[in-house]
N, C-alpha and C positions, 0 to 999 in steps of 0.2 A: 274726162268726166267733169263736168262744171256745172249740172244741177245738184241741188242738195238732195239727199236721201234721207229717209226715213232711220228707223233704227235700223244698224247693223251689228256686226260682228267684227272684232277683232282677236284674232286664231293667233297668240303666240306661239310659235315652233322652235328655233335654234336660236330667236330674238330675244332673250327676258331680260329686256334692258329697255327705258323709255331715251337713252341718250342714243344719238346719230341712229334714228330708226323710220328710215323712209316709209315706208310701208304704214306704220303705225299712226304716222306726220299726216296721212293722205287720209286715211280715215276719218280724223279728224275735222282736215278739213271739208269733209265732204259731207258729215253728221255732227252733230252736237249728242247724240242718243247713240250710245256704243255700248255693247255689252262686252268685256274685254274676257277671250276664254285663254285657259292653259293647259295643257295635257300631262301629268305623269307619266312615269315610265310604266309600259305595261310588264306579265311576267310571263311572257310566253312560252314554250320550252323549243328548245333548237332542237334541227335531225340530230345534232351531235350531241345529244343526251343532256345539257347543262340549261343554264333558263341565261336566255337571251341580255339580261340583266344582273348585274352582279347588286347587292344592299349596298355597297360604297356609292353606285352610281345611283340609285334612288336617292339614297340622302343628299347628296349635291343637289342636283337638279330639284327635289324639296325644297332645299335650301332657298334656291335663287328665285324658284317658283312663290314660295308662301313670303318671300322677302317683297317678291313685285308687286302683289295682291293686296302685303302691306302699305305699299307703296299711293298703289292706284287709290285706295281707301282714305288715305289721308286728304289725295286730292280728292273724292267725292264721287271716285269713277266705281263702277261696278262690274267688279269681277268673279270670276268662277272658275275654278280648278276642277277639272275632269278626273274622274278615274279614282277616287281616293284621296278627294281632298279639300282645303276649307278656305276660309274668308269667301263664304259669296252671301251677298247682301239682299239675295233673291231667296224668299221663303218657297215661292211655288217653283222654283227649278229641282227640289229634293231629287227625283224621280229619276232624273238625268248625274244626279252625283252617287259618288260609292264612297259612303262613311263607312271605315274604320277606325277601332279606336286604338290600333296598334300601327295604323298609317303605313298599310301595307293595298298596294291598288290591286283590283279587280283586273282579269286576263279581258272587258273588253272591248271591240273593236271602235278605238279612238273614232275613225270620221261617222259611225252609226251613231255616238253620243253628240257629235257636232249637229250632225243633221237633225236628231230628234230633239236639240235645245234649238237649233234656227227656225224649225216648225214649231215650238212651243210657244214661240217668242215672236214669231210671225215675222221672222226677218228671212228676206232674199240674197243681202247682198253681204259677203265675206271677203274681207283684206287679211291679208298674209304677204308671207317673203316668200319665196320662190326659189323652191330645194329642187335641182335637180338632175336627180337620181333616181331609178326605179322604183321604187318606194314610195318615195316621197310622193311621188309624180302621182302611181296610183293612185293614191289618199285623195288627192286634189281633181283628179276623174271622177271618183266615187263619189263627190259633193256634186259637181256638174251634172252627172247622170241624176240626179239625185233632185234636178232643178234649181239650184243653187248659182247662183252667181259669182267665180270667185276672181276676185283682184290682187295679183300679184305682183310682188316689186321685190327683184334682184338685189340682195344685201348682204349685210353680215361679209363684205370680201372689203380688201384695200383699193380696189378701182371700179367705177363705172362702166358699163359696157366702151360708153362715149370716150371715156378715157384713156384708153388702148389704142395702140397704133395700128391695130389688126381686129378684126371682126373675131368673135370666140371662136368658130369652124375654120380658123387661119392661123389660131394660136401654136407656136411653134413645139413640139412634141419635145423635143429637149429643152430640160430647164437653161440652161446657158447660153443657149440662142434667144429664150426669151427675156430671160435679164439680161442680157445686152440689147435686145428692142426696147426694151421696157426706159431700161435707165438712160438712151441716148433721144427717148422723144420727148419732145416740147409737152406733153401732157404730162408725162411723169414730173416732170421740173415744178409744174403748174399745179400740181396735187392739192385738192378743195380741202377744207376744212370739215371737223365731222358735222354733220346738221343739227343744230340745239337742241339741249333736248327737249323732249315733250311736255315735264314739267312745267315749264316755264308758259304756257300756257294755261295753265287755271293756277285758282291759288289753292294754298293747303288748308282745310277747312276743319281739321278735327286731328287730333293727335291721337298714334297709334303706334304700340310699344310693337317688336320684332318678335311675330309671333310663334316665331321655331325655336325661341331660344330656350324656350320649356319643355320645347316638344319632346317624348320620350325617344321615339326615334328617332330625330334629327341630332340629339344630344349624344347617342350611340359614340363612346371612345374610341378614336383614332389611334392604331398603334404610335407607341411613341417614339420610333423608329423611322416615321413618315417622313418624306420629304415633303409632303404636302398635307401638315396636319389641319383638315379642314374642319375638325370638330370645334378649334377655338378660332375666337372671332375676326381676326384679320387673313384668315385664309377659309371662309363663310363663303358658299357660289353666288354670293347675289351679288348685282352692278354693285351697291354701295362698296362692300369689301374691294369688287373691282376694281373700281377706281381709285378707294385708298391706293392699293397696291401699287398700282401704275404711280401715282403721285410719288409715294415713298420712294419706290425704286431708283426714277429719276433724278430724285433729290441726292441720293445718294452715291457714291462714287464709282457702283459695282456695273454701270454700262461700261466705262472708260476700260474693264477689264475682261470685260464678258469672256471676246474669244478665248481666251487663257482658261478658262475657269469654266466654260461651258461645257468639256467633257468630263467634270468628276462625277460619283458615281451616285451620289448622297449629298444630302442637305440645304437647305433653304434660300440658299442666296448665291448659290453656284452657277446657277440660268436664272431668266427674266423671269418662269414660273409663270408668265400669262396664258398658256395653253389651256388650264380647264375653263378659264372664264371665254375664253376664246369659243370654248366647244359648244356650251350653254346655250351662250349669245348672250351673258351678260355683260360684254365687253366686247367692241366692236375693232376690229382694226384699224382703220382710220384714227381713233382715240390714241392709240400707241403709236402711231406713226407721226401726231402732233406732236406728242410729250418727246418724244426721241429727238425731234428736229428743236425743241426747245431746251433740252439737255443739252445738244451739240453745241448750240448759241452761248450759253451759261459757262458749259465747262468744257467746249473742244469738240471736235470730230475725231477720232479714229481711227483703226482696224475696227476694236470693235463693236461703235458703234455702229459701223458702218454693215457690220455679221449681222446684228439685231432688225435692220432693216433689210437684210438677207435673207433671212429667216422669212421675214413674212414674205418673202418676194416668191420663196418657195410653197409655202402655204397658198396664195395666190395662185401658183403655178398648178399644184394640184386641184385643186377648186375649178379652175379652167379644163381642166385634164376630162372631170367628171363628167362636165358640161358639155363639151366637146365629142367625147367615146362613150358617154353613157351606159349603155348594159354591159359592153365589152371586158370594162374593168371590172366586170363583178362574174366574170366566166373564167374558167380552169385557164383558157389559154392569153387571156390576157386581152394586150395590144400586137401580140406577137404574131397573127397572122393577119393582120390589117395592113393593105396596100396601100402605097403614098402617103400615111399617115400626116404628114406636112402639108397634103394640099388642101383646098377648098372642102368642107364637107357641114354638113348642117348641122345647126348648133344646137338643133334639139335632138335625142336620144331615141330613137326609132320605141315606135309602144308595139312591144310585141308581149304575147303572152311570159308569165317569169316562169312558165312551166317549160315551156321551149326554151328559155335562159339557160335553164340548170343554175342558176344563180344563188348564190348565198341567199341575197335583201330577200328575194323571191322566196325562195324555200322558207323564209322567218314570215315574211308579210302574207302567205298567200299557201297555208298547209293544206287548204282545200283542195288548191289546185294539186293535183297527187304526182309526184315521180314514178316514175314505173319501178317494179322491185327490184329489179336492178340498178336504176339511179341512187335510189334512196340507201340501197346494200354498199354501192361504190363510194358513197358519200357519206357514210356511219364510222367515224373515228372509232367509238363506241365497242362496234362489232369486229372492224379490220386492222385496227394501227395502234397495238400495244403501246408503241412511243408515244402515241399523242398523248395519250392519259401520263406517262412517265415525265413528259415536259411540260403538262398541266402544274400539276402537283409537287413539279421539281423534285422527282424523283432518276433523274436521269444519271448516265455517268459520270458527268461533271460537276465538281462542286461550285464552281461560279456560276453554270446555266443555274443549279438549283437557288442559290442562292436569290439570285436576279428575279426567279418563279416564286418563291418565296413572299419578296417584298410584292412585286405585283399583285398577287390574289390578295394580301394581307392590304395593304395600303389602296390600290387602286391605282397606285400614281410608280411608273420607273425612267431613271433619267431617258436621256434619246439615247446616247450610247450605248445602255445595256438592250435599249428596243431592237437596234439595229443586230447586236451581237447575239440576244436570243429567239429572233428574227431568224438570222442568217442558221444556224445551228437548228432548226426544228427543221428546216427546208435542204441546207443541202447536207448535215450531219446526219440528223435521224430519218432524208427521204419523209416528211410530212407534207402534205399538201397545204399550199399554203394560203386556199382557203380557209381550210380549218385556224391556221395560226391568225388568220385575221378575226374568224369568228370568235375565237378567244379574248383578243383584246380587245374587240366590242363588249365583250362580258365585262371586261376588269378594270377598261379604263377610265377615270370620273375624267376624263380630257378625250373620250374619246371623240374621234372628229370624220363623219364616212370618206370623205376627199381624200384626208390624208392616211389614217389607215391603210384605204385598200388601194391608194397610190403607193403609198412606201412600199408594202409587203407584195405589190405585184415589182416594184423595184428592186429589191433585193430577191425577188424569186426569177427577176428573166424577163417576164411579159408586160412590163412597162414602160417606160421613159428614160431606163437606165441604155446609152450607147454605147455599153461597155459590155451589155447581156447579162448582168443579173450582179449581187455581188456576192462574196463568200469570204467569210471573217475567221481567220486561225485563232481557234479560239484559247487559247493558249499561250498564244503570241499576245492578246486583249485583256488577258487574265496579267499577265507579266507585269502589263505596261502601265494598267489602270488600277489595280488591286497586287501591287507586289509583294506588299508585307501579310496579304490575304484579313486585311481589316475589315470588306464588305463583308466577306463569305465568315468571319465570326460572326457580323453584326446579324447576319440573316442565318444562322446556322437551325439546323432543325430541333 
């Protein structure tokens, strides 16, 4: 596209960062007249009786949402927060916002607000990043059908499609065959810098204080037990806090130790901690994978700095996974009766109804579409799986799953270690379906992320990526090793 357009739209999604954000870059340069929108979390309620959103996850994504508005405002851009929300410089758009003054949003349907502020505003054309997963996907139909024009550019991951030695529909189904493609091609070696950010194209025209930091809900205290106390301000979900963090971290000595320290179970500087900024998109991949490679310069390479860029290689890995199997990862059986999974296959996601999915995104995105009474009966934790509710509420028979349940719903944030361990325990201990155990940690996690989510938990259930068929954690054996003197299970004790 190389003529200029009129006024558009700019739809932030998992983006809320104007650093290395191509999509947002292109907008730009395509109009000077941009109406920059964001979306709240909405509160839906799931089959499985709980509201699709937990309050920890609103206040984050608050957070980083009324941080970037503040942002744009400074530079002079004009923004609007959908669903429940403020800084927008547009008197006549009211109609399309949902003020509360307890900053709690309204149940409703995000792309009907999109579309009825692009016809207020008499704009065609929409830039966005490019999610996709069934859901997502929908959303971005619903504007099309809708007459909409929408421009999509693939982000928020550590590579380029271009960058890849394989086409995404070629990406190799086991993580360790793809990090070893990954790490032996000349393009990995070659890895771009993030793209500037966006700032730096206009200047700052008006000062404007951080408009959440008064806010009554956004101020809501953080247990103090949190490994991730994001109610004070260097752990805030907006980019700024982001990129503190990244800065600090690699100043500091705690990459050169990571692997060692990355399985404790609690506390602040145990892991890198970039994961909710990650989830957001206030924080881009790329960004960290700079700062790492400039820390290695500075003070050494590794084990584990080398784990930290491991890490994302995995995150990466599942992002691709999504992209590649599409609705599949979000069905009872997985990847586990998908043929040749290794070979050639299209890299876009077949659009089939999510009522014939049976799909989690589907049953949350699309209650209209109805389950027959018997889907909806086999899929009610609610109505059939006493345990579910017992490993909700950590109430079950073990004191470290409770414990670990505990800090989750309380906090929003649990190391990976305990993820995987009460993970593995809801699935093959209490026989829960592990849908359900992902629905759950879509409720409770301010990091939660759909790629990795419902990659891990079909991982450790069987029907993913794992060639080992599923994994199963003694959990007893985990309790011993990682919690011996039982310090976590006081710290979260009921």
């Amino acid at each position: 596209m190389s003529e200029s357009l009129e006024k558009v739209m700019y739809w932030f999604r998992q983006d809320l960062r104007l650093h290395d954000n191509i999509a947002l870059k292109k907008a730009h340069a395509i109009s000077k007249d941009i109406l920059h929108v964001a979306c709240n979390l909405t509160d839906e309620q799931t089959p499985w009786g709980f509201k699709r959103h937990s309050l920890n996850r609103h206040i984050f994504r608050r957070q980083a949402i009324e941080a970037l508005g503040n942002t744009l405002a400074k530079h002079n851009q004009i923004f609007i927060c959908l669903n429940g929300a403020i800084n927008s410089d547009l008197n006549d758009a009211s109609d399309t916002l949902t003020h509360h003054s307890n900053g709690a949003s309204i149940n409703l349907k995000t792309t009907r607000l999109i579309i009825d502020l692009a016809r207020q505003h008499n704009i065609q054309n929409i830039f966005c990043e490019v999610l996709e997963t069934p859901e997502e996907q929908q959303q971005v139909k619903e504007l099309e059908n809708a007459g909409l024009i929408v421009h999509g550019s693939v982000q928020s991951s550590l590579y380029e499609d271009n960058q890849l030695p394989f086409t995404v529909a070629q990406t190799p189904d086991i993580f360790t065959n793809f990090r070893q493609s990954v790490e032996q091609s000349n393009k990995f070696k070659a890895q771009e810098q993030p793209h500037n950010p966006l700032a730096s194209l206009f200047p700052i025209t008006k000062k404007s204080n951080n408009p959440f930091l008064n806010n009554a809900l956004l101020a809501t205290p953080v247990d103090h037990r949190s490994s991730f106390p994001f109610d004070l301000e260097p752990w805030l979900g907006d980019e700024n806090s982001a990129l503190q963090h990244v800065s600090r971290y690699f100043l500091s000595p705690n990459p050169q130790t990571y692997k060692l320290t990355r399985n404790a179970l609690t506390g602040i500087d145990y892991s890198t901690h970039f994961s909710p900024w990650l989830a957001n998109g206030a924080l881009s991949p790329r960004t960290i994978w700079q700062a790492l490679k400039k820390h290695e310069q500075m003070q050494g390479a590794n084990d584990s700095t080398y784990w930290i860029g491991f890490e994302l290689l995995w995150r990466e890995h599942f992002r691709l996974m999504g992209r590649k199997h599409g609705a599949a990862l979000f069905k009872q059986n997985g990847l586990k009766n998908i043929p040749q999974r290794n070979q050639s296959q299209s890299s876009q996601p077949p659009h089939q109804s999510h009522q014939s999915q049976q799909t989690f995104k589907g049953a949350l995105a699309h209650q209209n579409q109805r389950q027959s009474t018997h889907d909806r009966a086999s899929q009610s934790a609610t109505q059939t799986d006493q345990n579910f509710q017992r490993w909700q509420t950590g109430e079950t028979d073990h004191p470290f799953i409770n414990a670990a349940m505990r800090e989750l719903v309380t906090t929003g944030f649990l190391s990976n270690r305990l993820r995987q361990i009460v993970a593995s325990y809801a699935i093959h201990d209490l026989g829960i379906n592990w849908l359900f155990g992902a629905a759950w940690f879509e409720h409770c996690l301010i990091d939660y992320d759909v790629h990795s989510n419902q990659g891990n938990w079909a991982y450790i259930a069987g029907v993913g990526t794992d060639p080992r068929g599923g994994r199963q954690f003694n959990t007893d054996k985990q309790m011993k090793e990682y919690d011996p003197q039982g310090l976590y299970q006081k710290r979260w004790q009921a």
